[in-house]
N, C-alpha and C positions, 0 to 999 in steps of 0.2 A: 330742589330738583323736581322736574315736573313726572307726571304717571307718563308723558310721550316720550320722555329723556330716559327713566327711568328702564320703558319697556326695550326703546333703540338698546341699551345695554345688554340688555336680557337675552335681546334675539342678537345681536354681535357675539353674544359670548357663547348663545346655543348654537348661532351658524360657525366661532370656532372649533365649539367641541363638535359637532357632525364631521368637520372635518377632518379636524385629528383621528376622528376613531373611521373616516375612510380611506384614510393616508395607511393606518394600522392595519386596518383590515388588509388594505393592498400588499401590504409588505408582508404581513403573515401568510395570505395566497402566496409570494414568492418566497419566502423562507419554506415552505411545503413542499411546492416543486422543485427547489434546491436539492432538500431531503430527498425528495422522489427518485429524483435523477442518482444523487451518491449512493442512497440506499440502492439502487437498479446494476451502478457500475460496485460493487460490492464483489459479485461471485465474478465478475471478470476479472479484477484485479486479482483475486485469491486464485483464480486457476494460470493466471499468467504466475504470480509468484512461488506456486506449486510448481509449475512447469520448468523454469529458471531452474529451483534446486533442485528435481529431479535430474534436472541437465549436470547441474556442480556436480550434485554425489558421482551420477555415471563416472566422468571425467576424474571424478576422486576415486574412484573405485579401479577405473583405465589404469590410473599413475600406478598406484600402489602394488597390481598386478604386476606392471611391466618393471616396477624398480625390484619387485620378489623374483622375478623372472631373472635379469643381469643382475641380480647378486647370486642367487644358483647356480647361473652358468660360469660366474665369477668364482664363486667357491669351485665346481669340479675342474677351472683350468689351472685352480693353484695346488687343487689334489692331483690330479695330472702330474702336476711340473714338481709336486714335494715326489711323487714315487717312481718317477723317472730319475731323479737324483739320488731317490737311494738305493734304487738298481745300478746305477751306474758304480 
């Protein structure tokens, strides 16, 4: 193998590797702004999912009032209807 054979190799394999490590480099600039952007939608997600369960609890909180509510009204219509029968 001659020094011109020799060098052709040299510089193929150094203009591979430039390139791989341009191609890398590119992809790591967008793995970044990937991050950029998820890390950005972070506090949006978490105040929308904050938001949601503040919603469920209320609605949990609604239900369980209004089922304590018709069972009290439930209990005084059967105390009603026990002490009316034993007046009669």
């Amino acid at each position: 193998m001659s020094d011109d054979e020799i060098q052709r190799k040299f510089d193929s394999v150094a203009d591979l590797i430039q390139s791989l490590a341009e191609e890398h480099d590119r992809r790591l600039a967008e793995q970044a702004e990937l991050h950029d952007r998820q890390m950005d939608d972070i506090p949006r997600e978490t105040g929308r999912i904050e938001r949601a369960l503040r919603h469920a609890i209320r609605l949990g909180l609604r239900e369980a009032r209004a089922k304590r509510r018709r069972r009290r009204e439930a209990d005084e219509r059967l105390d009603n209807a026990i002490t009316k029968l034993t007046a009669a």
